[in-house]
Backbone as CSV, one residue per row, in Angstrom:
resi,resn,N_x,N_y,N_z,CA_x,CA_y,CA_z,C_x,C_y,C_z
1,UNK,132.533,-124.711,-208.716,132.953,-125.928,-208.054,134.472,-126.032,-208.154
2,UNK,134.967,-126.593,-206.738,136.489,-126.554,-206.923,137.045,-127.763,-207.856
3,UNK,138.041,-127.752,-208.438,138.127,-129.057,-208.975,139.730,-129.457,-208.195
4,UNK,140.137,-130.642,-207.949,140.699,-131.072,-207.086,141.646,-132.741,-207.896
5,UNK,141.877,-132.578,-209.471,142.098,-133.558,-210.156,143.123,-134.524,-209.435
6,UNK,144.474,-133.913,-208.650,144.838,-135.014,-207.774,144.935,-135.665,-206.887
7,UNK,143.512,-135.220,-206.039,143.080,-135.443,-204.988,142.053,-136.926,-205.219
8,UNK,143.317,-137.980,-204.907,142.092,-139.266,-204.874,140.935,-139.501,-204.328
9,UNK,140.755,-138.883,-203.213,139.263,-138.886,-202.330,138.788,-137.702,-202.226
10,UNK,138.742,-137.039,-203.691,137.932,-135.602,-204.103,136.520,-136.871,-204.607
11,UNK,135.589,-136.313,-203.683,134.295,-136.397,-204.234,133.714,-138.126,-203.518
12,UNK,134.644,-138.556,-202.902,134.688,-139.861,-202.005,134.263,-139.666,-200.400
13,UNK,132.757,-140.399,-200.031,132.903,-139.745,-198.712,133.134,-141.442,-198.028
14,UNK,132.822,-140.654,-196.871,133.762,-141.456,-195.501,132.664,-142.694,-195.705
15,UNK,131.247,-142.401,-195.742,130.994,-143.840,-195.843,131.104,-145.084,-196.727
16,UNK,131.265,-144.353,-198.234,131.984,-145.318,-199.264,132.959,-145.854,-198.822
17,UNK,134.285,-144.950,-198.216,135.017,-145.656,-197.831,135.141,-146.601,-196.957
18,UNK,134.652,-146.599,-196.004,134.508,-147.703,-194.854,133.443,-148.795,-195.415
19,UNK,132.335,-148.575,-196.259,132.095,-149.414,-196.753,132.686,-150.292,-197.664
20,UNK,133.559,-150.047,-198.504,134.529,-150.091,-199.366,135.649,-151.199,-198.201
21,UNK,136.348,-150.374,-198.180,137.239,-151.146,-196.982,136.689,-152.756,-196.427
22,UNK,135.853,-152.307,-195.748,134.729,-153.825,-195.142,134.683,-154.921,-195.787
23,UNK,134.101,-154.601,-197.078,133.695,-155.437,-198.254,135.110,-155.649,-198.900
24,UNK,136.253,-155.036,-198.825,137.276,-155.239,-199.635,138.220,-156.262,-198.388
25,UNK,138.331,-156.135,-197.294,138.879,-156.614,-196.327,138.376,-157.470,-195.269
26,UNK,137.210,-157.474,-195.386,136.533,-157.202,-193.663,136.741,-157.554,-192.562
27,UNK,135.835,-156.536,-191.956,135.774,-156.412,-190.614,137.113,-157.085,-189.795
28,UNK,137.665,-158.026,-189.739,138.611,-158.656,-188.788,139.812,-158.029,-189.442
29,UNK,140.099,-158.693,-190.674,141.373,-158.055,-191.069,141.566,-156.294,-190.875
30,UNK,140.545,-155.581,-191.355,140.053,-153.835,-191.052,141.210,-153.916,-189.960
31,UNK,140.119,-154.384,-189.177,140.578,-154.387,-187.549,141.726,-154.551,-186.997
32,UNK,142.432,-155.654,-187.731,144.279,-155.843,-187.402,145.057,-154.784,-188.380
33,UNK,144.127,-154.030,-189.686,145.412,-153.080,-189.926,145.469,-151.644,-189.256
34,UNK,143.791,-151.216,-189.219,143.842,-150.437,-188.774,143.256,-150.549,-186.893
35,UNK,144.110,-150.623,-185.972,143.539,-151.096,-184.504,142.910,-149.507,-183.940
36,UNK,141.351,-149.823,-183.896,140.887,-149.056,-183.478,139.018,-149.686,-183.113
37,UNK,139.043,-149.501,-182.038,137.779,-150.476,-181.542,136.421,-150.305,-182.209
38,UNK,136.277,-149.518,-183.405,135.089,-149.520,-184.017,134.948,-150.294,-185.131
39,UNK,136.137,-150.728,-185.406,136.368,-151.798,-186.139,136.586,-153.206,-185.734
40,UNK,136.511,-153.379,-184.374,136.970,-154.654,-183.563,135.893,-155.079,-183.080
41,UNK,135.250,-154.240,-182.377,134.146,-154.785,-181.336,132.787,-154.463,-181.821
42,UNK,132.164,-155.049,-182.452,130.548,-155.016,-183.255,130.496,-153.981,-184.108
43,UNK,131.596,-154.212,-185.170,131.245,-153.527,-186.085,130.089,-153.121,-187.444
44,UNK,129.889,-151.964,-187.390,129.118,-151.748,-188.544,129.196,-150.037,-189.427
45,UNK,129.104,-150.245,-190.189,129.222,-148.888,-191.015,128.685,-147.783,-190.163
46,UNK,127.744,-147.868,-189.556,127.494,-146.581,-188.524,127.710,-146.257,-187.614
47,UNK,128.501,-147.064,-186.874,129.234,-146.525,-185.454,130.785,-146.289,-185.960
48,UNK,130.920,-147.146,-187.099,132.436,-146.377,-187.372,132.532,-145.231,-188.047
49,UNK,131.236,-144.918,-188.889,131.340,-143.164,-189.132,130.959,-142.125,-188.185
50,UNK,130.282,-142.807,-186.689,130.041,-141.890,-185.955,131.728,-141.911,-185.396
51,UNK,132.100,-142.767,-184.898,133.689,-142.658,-184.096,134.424,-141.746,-185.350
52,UNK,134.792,-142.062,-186.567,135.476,-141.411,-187.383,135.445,-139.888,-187.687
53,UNK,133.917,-139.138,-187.666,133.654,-137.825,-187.520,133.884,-137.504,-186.533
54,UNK,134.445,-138.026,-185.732,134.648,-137.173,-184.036,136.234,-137.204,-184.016
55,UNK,136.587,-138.182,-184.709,138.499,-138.617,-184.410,139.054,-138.663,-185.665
56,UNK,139.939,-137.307,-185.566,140.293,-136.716,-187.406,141.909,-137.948,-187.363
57,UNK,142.363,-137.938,-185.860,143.740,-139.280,-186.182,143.068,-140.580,-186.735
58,UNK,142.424,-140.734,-186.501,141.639,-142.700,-186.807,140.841,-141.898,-188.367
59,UNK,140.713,-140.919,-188.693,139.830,-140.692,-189.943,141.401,-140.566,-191.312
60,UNK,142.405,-140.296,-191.020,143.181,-140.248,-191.523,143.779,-141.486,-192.092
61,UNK,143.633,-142.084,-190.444,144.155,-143.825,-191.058,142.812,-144.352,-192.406
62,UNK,141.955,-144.227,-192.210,141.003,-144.891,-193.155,141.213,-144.390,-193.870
63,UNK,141.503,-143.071,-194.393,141.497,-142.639,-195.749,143.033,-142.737,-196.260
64,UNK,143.712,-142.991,-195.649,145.369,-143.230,-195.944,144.978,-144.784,-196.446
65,UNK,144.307,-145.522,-195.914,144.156,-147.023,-195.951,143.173,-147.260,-197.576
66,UNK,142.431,-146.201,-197.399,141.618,-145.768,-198.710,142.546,-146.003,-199.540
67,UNK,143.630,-145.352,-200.066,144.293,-144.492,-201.004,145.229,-145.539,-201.963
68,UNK,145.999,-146.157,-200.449,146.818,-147.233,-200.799,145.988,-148.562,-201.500
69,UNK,144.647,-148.609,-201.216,143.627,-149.939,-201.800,143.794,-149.233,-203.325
70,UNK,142.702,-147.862,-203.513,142.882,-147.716,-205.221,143.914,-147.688,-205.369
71,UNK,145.408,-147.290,-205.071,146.292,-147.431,-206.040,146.571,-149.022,-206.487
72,UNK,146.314,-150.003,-205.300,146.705,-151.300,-205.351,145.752,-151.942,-206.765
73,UNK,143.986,-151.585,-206.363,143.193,-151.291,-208.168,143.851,-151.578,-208.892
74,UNK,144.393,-150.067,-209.087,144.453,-149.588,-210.113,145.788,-150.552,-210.667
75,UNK,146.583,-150.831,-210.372,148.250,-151.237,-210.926,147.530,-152.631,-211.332
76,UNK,148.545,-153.087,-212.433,148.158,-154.497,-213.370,148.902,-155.788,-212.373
77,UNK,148.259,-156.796,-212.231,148.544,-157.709,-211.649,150.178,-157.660,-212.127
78,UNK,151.464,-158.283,-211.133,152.497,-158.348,-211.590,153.236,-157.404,-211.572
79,UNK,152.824,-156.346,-212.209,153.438,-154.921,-212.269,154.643,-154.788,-211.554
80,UNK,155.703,-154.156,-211.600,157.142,-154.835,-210.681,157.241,-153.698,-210.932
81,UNK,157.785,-152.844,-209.890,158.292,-151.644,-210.058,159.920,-151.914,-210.835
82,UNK,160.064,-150.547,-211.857,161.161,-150.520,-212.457,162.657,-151.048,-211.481
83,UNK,163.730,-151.622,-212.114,165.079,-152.014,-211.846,164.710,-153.201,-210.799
84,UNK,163.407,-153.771,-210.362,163.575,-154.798,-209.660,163.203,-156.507,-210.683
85,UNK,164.265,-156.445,-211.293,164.433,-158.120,-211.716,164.216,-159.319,-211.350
């Protein structure tokens, strides 16, 4: 098995994520960050993984959109990046 330790969405598939996303955002907001009509117009977890396996540009945004949520997780409320006072 390959191991892939800094690969955040090693072992993460597309439907966690969009499920993930939904429940972390949903559906409307989804929809205004990432504009793409499977998220706008009657959405549900299975027509946006069918559109997403067909369209690797719109599969990128979700998992770019993925990436930036766990890091947001992960950091401690407050957290200020260094030299900003």
């Amino acid at each position: 098995m390959n191991q892939q330790p800094n690969n955040p969405l090693h072992g993460i598939t597309l439907e966690k994520m969009v499920t993930d996303l939904s429940e972390t955002y949903g559906w409307k907001e989804l929809g205004e960050m990432i504009r793409i009509n499977c998220f706008r117009v009657n959405p549900s977890v299975k027509s946006s993984l069918a559109f997403l396996r067909k369209t690797p540009w719109a599969r990128q945004k979700v998992e770019d959109l993925y990436v930036v949520t766990l890091r947001e997780r992960k950091s401690p409320p407050g957290d200020a990046s260094p030299g900003q006072d």
